[in-house]
C-alpha positions as YAML, in Angstrom:
chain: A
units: angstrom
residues:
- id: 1
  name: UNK
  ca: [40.06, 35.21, 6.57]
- id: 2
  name: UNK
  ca: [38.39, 32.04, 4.82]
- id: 3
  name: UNK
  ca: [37.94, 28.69, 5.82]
- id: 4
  name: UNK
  ca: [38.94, 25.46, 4.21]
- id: 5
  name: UNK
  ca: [35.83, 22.82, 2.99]
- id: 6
  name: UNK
  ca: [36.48, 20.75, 5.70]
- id: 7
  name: UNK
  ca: [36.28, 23.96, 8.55]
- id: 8
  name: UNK
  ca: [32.92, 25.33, 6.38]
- id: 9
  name: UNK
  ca: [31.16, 21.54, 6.92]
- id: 10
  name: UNK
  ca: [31.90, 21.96, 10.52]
- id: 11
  name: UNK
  ca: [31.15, 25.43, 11.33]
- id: 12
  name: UNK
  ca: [27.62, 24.67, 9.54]
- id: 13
  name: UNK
  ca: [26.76, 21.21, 11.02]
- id: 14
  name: UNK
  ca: [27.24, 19.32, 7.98]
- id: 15
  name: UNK
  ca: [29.66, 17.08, 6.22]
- id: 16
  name: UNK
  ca: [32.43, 17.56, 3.73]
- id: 17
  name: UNK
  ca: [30.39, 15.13, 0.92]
- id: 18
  name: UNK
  ca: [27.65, 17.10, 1.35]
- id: 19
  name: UNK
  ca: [29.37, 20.57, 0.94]
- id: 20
  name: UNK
  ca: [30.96, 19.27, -2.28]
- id: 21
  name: UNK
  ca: [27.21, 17.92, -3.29]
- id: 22
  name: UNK
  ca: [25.83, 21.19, -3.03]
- id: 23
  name: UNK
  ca: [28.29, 22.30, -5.44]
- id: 24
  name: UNK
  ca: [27.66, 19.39, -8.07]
- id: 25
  name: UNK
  ca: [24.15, 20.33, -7.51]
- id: 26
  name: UNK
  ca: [24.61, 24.43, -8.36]
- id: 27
  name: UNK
  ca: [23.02, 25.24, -4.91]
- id: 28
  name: UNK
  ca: [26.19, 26.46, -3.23]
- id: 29
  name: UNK
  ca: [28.87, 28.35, -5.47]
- id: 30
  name: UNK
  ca: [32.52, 27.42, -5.86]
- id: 31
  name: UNK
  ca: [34.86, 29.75, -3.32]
- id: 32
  name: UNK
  ca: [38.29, 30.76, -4.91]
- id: 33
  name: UNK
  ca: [41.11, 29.25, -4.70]
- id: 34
  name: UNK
  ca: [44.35, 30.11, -2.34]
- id: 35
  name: UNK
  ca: [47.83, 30.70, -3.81]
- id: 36
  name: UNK
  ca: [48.73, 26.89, -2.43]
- id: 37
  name: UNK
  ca: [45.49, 25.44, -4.32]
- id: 38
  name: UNK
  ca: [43.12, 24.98, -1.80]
- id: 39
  name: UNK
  ca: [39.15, 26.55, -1.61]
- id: 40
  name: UNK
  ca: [38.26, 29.53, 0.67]
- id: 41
  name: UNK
  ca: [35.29, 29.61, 1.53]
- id: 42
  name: UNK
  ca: [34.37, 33.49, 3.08]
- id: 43
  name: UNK
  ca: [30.45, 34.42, 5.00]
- id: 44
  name: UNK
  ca: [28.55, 34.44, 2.52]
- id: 45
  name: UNK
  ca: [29.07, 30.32, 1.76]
- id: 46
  name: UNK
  ca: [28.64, 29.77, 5.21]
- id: 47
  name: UNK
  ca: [25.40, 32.19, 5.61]
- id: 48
  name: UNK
  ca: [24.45, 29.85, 1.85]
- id: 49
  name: UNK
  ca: [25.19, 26.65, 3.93]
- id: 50
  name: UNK
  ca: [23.27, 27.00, 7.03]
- id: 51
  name: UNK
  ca: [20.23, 28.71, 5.09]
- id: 52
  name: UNK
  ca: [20.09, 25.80, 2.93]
- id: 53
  name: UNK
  ca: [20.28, 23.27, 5.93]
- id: 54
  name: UNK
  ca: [17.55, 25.69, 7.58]
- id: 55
  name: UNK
  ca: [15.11, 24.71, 4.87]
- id: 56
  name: UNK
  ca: [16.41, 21.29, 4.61]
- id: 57
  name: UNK
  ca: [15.44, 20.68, 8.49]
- id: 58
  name: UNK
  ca: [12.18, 21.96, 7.51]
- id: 59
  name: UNK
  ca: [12.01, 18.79, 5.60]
- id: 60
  name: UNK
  ca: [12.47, 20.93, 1.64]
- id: 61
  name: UNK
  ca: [13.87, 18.64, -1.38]
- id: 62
  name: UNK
  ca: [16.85, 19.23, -2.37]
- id: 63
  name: UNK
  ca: [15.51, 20.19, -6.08]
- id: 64
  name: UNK
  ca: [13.07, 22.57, -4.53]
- id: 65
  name: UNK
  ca: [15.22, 24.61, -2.08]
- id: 66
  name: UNK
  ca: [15.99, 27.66, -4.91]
- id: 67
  name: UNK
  ca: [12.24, 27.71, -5.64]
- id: 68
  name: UNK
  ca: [11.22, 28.33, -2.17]
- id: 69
  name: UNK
  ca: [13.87, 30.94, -1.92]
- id: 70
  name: UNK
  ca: [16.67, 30.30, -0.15]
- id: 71
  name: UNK
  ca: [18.09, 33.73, -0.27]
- id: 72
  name: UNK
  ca: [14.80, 35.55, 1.18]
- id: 73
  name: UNK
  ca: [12.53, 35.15, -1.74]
- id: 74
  name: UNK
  ca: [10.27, 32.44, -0.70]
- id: 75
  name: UNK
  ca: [7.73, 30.75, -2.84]
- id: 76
  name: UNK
  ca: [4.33, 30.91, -1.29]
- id: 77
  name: UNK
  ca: [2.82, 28.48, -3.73]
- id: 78
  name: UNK
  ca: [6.02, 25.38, -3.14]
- id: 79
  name: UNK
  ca: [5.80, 26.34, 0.56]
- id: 80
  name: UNK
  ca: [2.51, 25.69, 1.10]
- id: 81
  name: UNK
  ca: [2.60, 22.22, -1.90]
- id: 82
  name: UNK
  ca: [5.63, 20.91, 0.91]
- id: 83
  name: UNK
  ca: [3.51, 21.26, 3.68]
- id: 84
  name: UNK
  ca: [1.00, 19.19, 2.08]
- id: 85
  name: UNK
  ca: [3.58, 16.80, 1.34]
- id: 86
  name: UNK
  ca: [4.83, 16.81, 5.28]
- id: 87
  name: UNK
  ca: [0.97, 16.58, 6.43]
- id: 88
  name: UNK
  ca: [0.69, 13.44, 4.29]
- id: 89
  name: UNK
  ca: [4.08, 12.03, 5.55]
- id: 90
  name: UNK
  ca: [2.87, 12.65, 9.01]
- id: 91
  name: UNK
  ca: [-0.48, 10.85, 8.77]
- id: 92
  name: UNK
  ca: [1.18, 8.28, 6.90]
- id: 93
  name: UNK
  ca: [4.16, 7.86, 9.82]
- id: 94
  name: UNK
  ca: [0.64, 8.19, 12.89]
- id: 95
  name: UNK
  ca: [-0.62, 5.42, 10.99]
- id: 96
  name: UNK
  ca: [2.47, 3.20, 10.27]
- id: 97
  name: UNK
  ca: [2.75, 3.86, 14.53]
- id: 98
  name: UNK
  ca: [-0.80, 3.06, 15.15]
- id: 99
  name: UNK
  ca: [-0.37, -0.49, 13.52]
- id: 100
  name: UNK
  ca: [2.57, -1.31, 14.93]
- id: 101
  name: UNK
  ca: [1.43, -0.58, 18.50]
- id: 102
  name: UNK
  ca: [-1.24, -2.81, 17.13]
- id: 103
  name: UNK
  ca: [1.08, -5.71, 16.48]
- id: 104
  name: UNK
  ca: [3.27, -5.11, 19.17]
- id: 105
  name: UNK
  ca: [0.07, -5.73, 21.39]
- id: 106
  name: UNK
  ca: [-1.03, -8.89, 19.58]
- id: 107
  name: UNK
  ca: [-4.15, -7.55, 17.59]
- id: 108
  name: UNK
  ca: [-2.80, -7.13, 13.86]
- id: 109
  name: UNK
  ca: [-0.34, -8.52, 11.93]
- id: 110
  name: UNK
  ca: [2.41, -7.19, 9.43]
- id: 111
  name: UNK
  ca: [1.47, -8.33, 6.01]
- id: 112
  name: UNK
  ca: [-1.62, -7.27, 5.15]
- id: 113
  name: UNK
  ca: [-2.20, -4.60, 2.87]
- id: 114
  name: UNK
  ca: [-3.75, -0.70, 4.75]
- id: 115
  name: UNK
  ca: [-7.04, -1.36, 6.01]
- id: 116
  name: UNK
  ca: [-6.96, -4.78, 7.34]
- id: 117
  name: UNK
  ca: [-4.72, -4.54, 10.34]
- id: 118
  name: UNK
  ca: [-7.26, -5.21, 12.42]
- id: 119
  name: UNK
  ca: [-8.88, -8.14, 10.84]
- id: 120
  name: UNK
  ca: [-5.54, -9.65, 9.95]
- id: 121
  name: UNK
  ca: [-4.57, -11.74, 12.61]
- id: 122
  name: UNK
  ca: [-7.86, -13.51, 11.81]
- id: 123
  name: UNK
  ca: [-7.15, -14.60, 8.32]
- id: 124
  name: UNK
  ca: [-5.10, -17.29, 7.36]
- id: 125
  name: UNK
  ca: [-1.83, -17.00, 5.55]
- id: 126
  name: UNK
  ca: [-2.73, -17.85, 2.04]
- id: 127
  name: UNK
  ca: [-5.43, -15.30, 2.30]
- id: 128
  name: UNK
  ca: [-3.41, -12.70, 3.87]
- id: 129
  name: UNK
  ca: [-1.14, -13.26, 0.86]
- id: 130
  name: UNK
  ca: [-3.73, -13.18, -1.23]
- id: 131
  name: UNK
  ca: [-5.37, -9.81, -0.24]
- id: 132
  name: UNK
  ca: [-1.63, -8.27, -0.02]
- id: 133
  name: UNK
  ca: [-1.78, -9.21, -4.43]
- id: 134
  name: UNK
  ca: [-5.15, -7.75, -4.27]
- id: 135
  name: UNK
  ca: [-4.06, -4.46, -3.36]
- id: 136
  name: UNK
  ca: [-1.75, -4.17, -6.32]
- id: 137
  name: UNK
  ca: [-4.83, -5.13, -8.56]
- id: 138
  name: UNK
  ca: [-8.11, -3.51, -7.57]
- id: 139
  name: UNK
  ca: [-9.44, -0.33, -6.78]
- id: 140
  name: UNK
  ca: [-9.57, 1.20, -2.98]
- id: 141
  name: UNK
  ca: [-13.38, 0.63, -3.37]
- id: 142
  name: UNK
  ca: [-13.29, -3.01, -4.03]
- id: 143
  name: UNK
  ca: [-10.77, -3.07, -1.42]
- id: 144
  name: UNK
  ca: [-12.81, -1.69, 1.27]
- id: 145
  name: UNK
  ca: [-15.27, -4.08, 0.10]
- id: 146
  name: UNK
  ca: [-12.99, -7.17, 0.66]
- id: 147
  name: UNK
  ca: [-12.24, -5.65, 3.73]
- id: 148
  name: UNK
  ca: [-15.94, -6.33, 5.11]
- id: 149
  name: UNK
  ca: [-16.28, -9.54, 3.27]
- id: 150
  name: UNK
  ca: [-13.71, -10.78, 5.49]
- id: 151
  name: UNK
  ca: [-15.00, -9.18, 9.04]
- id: 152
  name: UNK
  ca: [-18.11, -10.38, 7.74]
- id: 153
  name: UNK
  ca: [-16.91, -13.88, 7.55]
- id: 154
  name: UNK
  ca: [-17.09, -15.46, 10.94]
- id: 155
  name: UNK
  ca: [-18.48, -18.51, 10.12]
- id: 156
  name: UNK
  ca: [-16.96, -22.25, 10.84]
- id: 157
  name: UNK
  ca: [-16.74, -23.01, 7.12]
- id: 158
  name: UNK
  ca: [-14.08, -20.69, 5.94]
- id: 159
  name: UNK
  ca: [-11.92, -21.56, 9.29]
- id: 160
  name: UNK
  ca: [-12.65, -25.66, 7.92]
- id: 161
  name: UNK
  ca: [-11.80, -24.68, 4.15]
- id: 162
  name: UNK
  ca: [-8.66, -22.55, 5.44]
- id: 163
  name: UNK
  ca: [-7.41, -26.34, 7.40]
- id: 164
  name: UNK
  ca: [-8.57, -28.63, 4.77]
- id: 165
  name: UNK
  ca: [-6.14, -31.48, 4.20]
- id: 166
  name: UNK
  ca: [-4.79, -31.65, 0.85]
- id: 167
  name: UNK
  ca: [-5.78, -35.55, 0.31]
- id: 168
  name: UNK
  ca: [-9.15, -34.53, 2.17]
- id: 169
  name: UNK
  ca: [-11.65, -37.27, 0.20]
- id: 170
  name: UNK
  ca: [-14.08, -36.94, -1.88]
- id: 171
  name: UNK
  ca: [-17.26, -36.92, 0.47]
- id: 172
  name: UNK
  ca: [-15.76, -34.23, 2.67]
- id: 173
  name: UNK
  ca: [-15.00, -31.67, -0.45]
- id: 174
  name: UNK
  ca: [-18.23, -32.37, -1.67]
- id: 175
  name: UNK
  ca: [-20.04, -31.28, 1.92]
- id: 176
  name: UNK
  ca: [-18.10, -28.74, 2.45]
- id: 177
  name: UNK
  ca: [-18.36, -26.70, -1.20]
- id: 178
  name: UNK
  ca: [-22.32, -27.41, -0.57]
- id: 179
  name: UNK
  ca: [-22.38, -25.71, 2.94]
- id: 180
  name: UNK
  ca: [-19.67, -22.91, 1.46]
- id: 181
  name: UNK
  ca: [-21.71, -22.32, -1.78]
- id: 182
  name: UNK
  ca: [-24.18, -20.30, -0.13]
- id: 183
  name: UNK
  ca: [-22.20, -17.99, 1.98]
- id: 184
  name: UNK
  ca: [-19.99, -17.46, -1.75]
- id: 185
  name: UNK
  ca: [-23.33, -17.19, -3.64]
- id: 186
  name: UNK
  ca: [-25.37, -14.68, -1.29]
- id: 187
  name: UNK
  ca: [-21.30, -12.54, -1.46]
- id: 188
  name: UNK
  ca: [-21.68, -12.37, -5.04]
- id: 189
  name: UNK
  ca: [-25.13, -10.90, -5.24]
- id: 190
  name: UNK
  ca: [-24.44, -8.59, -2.60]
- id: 191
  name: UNK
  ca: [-20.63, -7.60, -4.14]
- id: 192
  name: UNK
  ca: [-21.36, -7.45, -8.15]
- id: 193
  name: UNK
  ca: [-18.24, -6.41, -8.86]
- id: 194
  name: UNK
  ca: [-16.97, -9.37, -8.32]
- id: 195
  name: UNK
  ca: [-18.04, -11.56, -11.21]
- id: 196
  name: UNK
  ca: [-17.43, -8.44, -13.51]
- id: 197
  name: UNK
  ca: [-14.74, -6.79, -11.94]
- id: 198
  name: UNK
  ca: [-13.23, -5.04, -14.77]
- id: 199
  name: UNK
  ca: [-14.43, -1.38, -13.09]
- id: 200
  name: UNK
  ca: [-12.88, -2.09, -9.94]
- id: 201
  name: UNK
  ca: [-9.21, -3.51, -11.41]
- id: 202
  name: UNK
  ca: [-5.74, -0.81, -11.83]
- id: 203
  name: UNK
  ca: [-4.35, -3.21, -13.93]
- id: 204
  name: UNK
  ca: [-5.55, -4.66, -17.25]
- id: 205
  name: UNK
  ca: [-8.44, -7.22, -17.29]
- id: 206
  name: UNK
  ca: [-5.70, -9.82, -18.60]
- id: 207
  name: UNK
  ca: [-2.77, -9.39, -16.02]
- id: 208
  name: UNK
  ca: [-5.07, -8.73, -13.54]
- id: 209
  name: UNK
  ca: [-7.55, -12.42, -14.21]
- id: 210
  name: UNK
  ca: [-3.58, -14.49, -14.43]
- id: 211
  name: UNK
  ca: [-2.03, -12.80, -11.45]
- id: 212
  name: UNK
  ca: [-5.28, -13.93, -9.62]
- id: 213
  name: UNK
  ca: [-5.48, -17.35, -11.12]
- id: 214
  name: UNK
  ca: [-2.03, -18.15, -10.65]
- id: 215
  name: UNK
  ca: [-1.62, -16.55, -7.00]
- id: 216
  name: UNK
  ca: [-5.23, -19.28, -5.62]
- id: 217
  name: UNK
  ca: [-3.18, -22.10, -7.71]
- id: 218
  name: UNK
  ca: [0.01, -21.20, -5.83]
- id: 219
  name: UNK
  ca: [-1.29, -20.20, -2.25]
- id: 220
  name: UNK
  ca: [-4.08, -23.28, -1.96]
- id: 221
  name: UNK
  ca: [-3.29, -26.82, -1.68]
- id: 222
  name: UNK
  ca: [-5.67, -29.10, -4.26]
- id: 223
  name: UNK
  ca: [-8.11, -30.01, -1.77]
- id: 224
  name: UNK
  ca: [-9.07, -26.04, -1.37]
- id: 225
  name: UNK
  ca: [-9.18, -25.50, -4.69]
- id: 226
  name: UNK
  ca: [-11.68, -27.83, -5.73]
- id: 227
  name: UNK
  ca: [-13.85, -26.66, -3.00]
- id: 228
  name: UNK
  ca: [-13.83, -23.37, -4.00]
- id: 229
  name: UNK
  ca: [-14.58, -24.41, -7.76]
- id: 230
  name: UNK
  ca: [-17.34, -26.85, -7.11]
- id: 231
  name: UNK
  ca: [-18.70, -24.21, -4.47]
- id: 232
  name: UNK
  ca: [-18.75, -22.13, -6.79]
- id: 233
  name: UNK
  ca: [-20.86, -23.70, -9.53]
- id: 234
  name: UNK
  ca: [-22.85, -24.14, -6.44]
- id: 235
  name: UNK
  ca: [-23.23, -20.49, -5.70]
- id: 236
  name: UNK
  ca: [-23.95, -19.24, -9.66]
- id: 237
  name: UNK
  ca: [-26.22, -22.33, -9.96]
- id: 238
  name: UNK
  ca: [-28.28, -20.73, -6.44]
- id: 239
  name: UNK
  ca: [-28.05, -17.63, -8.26]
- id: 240
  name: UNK
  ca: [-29.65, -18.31, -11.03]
- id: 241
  name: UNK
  ca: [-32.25, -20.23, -9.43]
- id: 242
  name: UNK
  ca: [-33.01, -16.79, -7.21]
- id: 243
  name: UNK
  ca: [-32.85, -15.21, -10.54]
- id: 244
  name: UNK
  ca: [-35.51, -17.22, -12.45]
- id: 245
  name: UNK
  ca: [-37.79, -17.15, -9.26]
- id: 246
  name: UNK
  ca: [-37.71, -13.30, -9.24]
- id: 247
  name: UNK
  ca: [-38.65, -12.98, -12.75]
- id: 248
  name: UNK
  ca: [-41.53, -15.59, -12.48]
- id: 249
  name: UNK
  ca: [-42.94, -13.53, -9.06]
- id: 250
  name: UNK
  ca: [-43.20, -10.41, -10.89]
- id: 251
  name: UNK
  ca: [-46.54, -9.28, -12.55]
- id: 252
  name: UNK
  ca: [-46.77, -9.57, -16.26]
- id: 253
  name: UNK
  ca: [-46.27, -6.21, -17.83]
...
């Protein structure tokens, strides 16, 4: 008695692609052949077929299946690596859920990068964008760190600077980088990293300083941007003023 490919698929739970796949691959051997042509495949394929779809539910790659043993002689070592792998997948998978109950519920948002679901829906969209190229560029650390800088951040000058019109005049740029500079300057003293970030950065110091510079060009309108550079000469003047006043406060040596 044998079966044909198509009866084997069926009798295991599985398809006729996949049968032949498992043969491309080397995991299942090729039955004989009948007088009229046609494959016949006996017990043992099937017993082959349903062991390997045993370890397959069990969520084993395909490329792994002989070295966890599929005939008996399992692999303590690539069992135990795959459950590692299946524990990460399923905090990855509680935390994709977690988030989108979040969103479904109105708190978070979708495009932010891990971390900042639930200060998200706060931020506006150039600097959810902005933080989503972030991600690709700095360290988890730094990360984490823009993370607070922005649940830090509740004052009304980033929520003016985020609606600033781009043909906003002069005077109203100019008062709002002064009352911003401070809130940037007393950020960069207490976040170093971020006028030398080259310890914090996955990516070269090059690609990483033009993907930044061209992402603010990009996501701000002109308006923004010359707030943020004339707050910023602001903020490094302030901190060198702090600077010098430190050093002429301490005792001389």
């Amino acid at each position: 008695m044998g079966w044909s490919t198509r009866e084997i698929a069926d009798l295991a739970g599985t398809t006729v692609n996949t049968v032949r796949h498992y043969h491309r691959t080397g995991l299942l051997e090729q039955p004989d052949r009948m007088s009229n042509g046609y494959k016949q495949y006996q017990v043992g394929h099937l017993v082959r077929l349903l062991k390997i779809r045993r370890l397959r539910d069990l969520g084993v790659p395909l490329d792994q299946i002989d070295q966890v043993g599929v005939d008996g002689d399992s692999s303590t070592e690539a069992l135990r690596a795959i459950d590692s792998d299946l524990h990460a997948s399923i905090e990855r998978l509680q935390r994709a859920r977690a988030e989108i109950q979040a969103i479904l519920h109105g708190s978070s948002v979708t495009d932010v990068p891990p971390g900042f679901e639930s200060v998200g829906a706060g931020m506006s969209e150039a600097d959810r964008s902005l933080v989503l190229i972030y991600s690709q560029l700095y360290s988890e650390e730094a990360m984490r760190d823009l993370r607070d800088m922005v649940e830090a951040d509740t004052g009304e000058v980033s929520a003016e600077l985020d609606a600033l019109a781009p043909d906003a005049d002069e005077s109203v740029r100019q008062e709002l980088a002064e009352r911003y500079a401070p809130m940037l300057a007393k950020t960069l003293k207490d976040y170093p990293w971020l006028s030398d970030p080259k310890g914090q950065v996955t990516k070269s110091a090059a690609v990483t300083q033009d993907t930044v510079t061209e992402s603010i060009v990009e996501l701000y309108n002109p308006a923004q941007l010359d707030v943020i550079v004339r707050a910023s000469s602001i903020a490094h003047d302030l901190l060198r003023s702090s600077n010098l006043q430190l050093e002429d406060q301490e005792p001389p040596p």
